[in-house]
N, C-alpha and C positions, 0 to 999 in steps of 0.2 A: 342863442335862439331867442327871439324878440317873445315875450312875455302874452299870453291870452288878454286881450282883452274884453273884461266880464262884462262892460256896459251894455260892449255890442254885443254878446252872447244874450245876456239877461233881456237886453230889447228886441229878440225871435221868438220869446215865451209869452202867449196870453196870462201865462198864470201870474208873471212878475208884471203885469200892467193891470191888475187887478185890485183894485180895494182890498176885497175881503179876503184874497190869498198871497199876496204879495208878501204879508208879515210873515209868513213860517219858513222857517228852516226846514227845507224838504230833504230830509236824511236817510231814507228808506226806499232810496231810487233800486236798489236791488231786486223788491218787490214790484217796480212798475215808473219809469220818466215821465215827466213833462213832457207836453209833446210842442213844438216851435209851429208857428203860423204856417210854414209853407207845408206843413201837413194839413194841418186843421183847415185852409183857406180850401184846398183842392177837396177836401171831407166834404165842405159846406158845399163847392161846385158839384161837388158829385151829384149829392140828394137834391138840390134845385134846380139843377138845370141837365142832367145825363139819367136818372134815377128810372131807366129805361132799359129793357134787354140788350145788353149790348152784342157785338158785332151781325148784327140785324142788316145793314144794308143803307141806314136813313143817318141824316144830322146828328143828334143827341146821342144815338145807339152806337154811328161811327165813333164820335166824342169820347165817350165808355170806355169802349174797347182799346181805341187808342191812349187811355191814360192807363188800365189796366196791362198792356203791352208794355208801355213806358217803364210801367215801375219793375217790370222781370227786368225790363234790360238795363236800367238802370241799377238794381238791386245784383245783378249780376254781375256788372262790369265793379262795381267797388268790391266784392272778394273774388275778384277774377276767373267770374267762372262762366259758362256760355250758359243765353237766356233757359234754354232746356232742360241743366242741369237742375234748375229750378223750382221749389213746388211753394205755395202758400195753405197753410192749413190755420185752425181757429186757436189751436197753441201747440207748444211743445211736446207738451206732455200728449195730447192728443197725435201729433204727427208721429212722435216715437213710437207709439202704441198700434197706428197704421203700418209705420215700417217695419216692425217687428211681425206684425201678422204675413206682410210678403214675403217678410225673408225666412220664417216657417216654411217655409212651402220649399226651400232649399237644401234644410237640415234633415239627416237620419240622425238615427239613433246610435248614439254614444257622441258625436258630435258636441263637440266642445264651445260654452260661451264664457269667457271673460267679465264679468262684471267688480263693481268695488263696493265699497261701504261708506263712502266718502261720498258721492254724486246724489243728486234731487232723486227722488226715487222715482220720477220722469225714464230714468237713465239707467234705471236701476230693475224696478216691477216688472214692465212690459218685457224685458227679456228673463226675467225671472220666469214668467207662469211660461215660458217656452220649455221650462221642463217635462209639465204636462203631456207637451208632443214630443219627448223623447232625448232631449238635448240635455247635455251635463252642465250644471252651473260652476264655474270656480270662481271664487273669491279673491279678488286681490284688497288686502288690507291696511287700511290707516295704521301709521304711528301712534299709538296711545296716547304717548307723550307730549305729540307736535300737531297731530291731526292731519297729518301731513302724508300724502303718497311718495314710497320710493320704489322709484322705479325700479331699482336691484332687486326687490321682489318680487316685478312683475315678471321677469323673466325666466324664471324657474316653472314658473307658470304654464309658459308657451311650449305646442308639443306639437307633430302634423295633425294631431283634433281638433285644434283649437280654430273656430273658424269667424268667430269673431271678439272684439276687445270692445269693450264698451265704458267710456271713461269720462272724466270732465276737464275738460280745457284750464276752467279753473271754478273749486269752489265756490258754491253760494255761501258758507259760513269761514271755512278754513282761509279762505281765497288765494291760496298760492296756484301761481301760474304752473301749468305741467309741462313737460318738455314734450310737447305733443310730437312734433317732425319726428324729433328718436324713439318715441312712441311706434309709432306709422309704420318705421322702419322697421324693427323688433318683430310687428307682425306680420308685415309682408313679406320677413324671409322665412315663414315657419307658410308662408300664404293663407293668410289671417284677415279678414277686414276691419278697418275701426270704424267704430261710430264717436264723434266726439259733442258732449253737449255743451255750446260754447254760450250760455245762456248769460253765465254771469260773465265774462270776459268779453264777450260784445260790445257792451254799451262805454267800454274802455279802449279793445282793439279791433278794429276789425279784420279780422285775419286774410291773407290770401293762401285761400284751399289749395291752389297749385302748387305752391312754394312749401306747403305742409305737406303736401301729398296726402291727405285725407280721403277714406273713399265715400265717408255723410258726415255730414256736420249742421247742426241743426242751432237756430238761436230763438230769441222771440222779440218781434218788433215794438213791442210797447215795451219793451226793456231799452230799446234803442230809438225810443226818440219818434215812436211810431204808432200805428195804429194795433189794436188787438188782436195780432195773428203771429203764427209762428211759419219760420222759412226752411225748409228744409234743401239741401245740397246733397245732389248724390253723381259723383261719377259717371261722366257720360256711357262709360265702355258697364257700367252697373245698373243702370236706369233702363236699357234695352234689354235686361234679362230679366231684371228684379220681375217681382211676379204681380201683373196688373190686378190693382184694387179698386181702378174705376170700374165706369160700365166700358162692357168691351169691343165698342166700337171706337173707343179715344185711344185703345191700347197702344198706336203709332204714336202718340202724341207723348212725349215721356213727361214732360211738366205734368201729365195729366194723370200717371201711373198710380201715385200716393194720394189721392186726391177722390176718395169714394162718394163724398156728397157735393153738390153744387160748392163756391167758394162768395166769399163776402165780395162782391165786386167792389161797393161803396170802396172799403178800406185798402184793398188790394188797388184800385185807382189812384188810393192817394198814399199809396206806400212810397212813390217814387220822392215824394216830398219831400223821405230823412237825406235823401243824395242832393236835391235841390236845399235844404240847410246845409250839408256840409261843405257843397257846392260858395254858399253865399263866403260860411265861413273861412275858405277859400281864399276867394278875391279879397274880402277885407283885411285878412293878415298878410297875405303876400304880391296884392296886387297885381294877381295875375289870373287871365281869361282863359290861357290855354293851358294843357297839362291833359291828360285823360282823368276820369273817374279815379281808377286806383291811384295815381302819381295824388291826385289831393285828398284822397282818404288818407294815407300816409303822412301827408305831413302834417293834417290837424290832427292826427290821434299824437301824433309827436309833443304837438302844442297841448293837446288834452291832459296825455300822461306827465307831461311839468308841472302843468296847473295840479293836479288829481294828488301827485307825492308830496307837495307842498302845502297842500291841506292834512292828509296823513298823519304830517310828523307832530303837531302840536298833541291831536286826538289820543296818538300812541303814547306819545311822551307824557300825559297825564295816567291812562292806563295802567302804563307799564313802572309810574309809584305807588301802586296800588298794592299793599301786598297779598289783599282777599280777595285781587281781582284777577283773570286767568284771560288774556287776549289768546283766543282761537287760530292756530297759525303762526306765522312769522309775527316775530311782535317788532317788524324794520319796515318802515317808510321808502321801500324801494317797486316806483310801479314796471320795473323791469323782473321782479321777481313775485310781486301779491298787486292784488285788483284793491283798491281803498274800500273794501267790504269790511269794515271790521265788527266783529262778532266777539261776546267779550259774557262772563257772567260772574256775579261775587258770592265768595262763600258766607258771607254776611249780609246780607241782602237778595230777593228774590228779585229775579229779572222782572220780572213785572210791575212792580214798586220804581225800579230805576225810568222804567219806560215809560210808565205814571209823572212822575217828575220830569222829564222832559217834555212830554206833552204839556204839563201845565204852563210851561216857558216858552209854547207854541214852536216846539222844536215838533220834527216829525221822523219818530224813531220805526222801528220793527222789532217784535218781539215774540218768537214762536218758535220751532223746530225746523221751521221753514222748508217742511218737504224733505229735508234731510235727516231724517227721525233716525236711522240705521248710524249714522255718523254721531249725533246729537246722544245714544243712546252708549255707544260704543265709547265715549270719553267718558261716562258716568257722572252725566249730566243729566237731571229731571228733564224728562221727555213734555211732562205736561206744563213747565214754567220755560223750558228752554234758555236762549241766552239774546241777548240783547243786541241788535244790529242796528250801526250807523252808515249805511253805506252810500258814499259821496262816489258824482262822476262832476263831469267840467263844468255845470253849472253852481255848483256850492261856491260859497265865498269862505274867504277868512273868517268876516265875523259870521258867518253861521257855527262856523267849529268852534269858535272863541264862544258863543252864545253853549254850546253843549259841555264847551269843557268848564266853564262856568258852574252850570248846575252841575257835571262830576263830580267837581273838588269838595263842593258843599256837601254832598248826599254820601257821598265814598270815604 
């Protein structure tokens, strides 16, 4: 496999032709990416020249509409799913909270929800307070030890109550990839639905929902290289029941079911731009124009996932000499089985000191509980210091991790 190359990567980034940001080590992509020009370029179109009610009937308005159309179908076709299937909301955590409120409206009482202790509490909350309306919570639980979900416990789990499973594709802190497909499966013979929150595993794979059999799967664009919104995917044969939350004269319109307030047009116009980067990425590595959408998602996240393990293994391998220090998850450089999220904390030092020291060396870490407090809290880990996140996707270089393992060696 021909090797990424990071110059042309690095020269789609405003931020890497930047004076004043081009110097940092941007290591906290977990919490939110760069975002490459042919988003940012269509952002700037939008507000100067479209910044008009769109599908109105006129120039500008047509303009609008048709770049907001673009990017469902655009955004559609790279996890193979039809534009309808669709929806854009202001984030994740917001859209889950939406979908949870519809799919209330389906549940009685004793009816069974699936959640974990592991997942952003995005994934976790909004189905929680459905107990209120009568639905039974169960817990499926992290390894203590590993942080880690197995799945041989979820299934003891599953019973004909159980109606829906609600899970992470892969940790924000743990980052191990879940066997989602045999997930899906498990629930769908007890007739179960999942939700899967693929927040942090996005900005590494971009799944196709077909091939998973998923019936929502939910991520967030500015994790992927995008504007500030989150996407949510639901099931065509699930979107014409799901219970509308717009106003209810869109109710025909399924894109439009999870969708209770107006949507950012601006950013939803220029969401189609992360497919036009990977698009570009595309033709520069394999020189070729043709392919559908999904055929060159696949193969740069291929290129991605090379780049992303090969950065990993130095990071780990400093780590894992640590004997005070505790990496969160697999402590192995393999992006077939963990997302390069590493999450890591010392018994000798407070994560916030380490994260203090990397900043001074204009590294740019993350350091909090990261929404995963139920996980963070469950390893008996201080909830209020947390642990320390480096998380690299295909724009990191070597010497950025070389610049972080650097200050490690010295501080640890």
């Amino acid at each position: 496999m021909k090797p990424l190359d990071l110059d042309f990567i690095r020269a789609q980034f405003p931020a890497y032709q930047n004076e004043e940001t081009a110097g940092w080590a941007y290591m906290e992509n977990a919490g939110g990416s760069l975002v490459p020009s042919q988003v940012t370029d269509k952002l700037i179109h939008f507000y100067t020249k479209t910044k008009v009610q769109p599908y109105s009937g006129y120039g500008p308005s047509d303009q609008a509409g048709e770049a907001m159309d673009r990017s469902h179908r655009l955004l559609a076709e790279a996890i193979n799913a039809q534009p309808e299937e669709i929806s854009f909301g202001p984030s994740t955590t917001q859209n889950t909270y939406v979908m949870a409120q519809a799919i209330a409206e389906e549940l009685k009482p004793g009816d069974e929800i699936i959640v974990t202790n592991q997942d952003h509490e995005a994934n976790i909350g909004a189905w929680r307070r459905l107990e209120n309306r009568g639905a039974t919570i169960r817990e499926w639980q992290v390894d203590r030890q590993t942080g880690l979900l197995d799945p041989e416990n979820l299934y003891p789990l599953l019973n004909d109550k159980t109606k829906l499973v609600c899970f992470t594709h892969c940790s924000n802190i743990a980052a191990t990839i879940n066997p989602v497909k045999a997930i899906a499966k498990a629930a769908h013979e007890v007739d179960a639905k999942v939700v899967v929150d693929a927040v942090s595993y996005a900005p590494h794979c971009l799944a196709d929902v077909k091939q998973l059999d998923v019936d929502f799967y939910l991520f967030s664009l500015y994790k992927t290289y995008g504007p500030h919104l989150g996407l949510i995917y639901g099931k065509q044969e699930h979107m014409h029941n799901i219970a509308n939350q717009g106003h209810f004269f869109n109710q025909d319109y399924l894109g439009k079911r999870l969708t209770p307030a107006g949507p950012n047009h601006a950013e939803i116009g220029c969401a189609g731009g992360i497919v036009d980067y990977f698009t570009d990425v595309y033709q520069h590595h394999f020189g070729d124009t043709n392919g559908s959408v999904r055929t060159q998602v696949d193969a740069i996240f291929n290129l991605f996932g090379q780049h992303e393990q090969t950065l990993m293994e130095p990071l780990l391998a400093c780590l894992n000499t640590k004997q005070h220090v505790k990496v969160v998850g697999l402590p192995v450089a393999d992006h077939e089985r963990r997302a390069p999220t590493i999450a890591f904390y010392s018994n000798k030092m407070k994560s916030a000191d380490i994260a203090q020291a990397l900043i001074d060396a204009k590294i740019g870490p993350g350091q909090s509980h990261f929404y995963a407090y139920r996980l963070i809290d469950n390893l008996g880990i201080d909830t209020d210091d947390g642990v320390v996140r480096l998380s690299l996707v295909h724009y990191n270089s070597a010497e950025d991790v070389e610049r972080a393992v650097a200050v490690l060696d010295t501080i640890l």
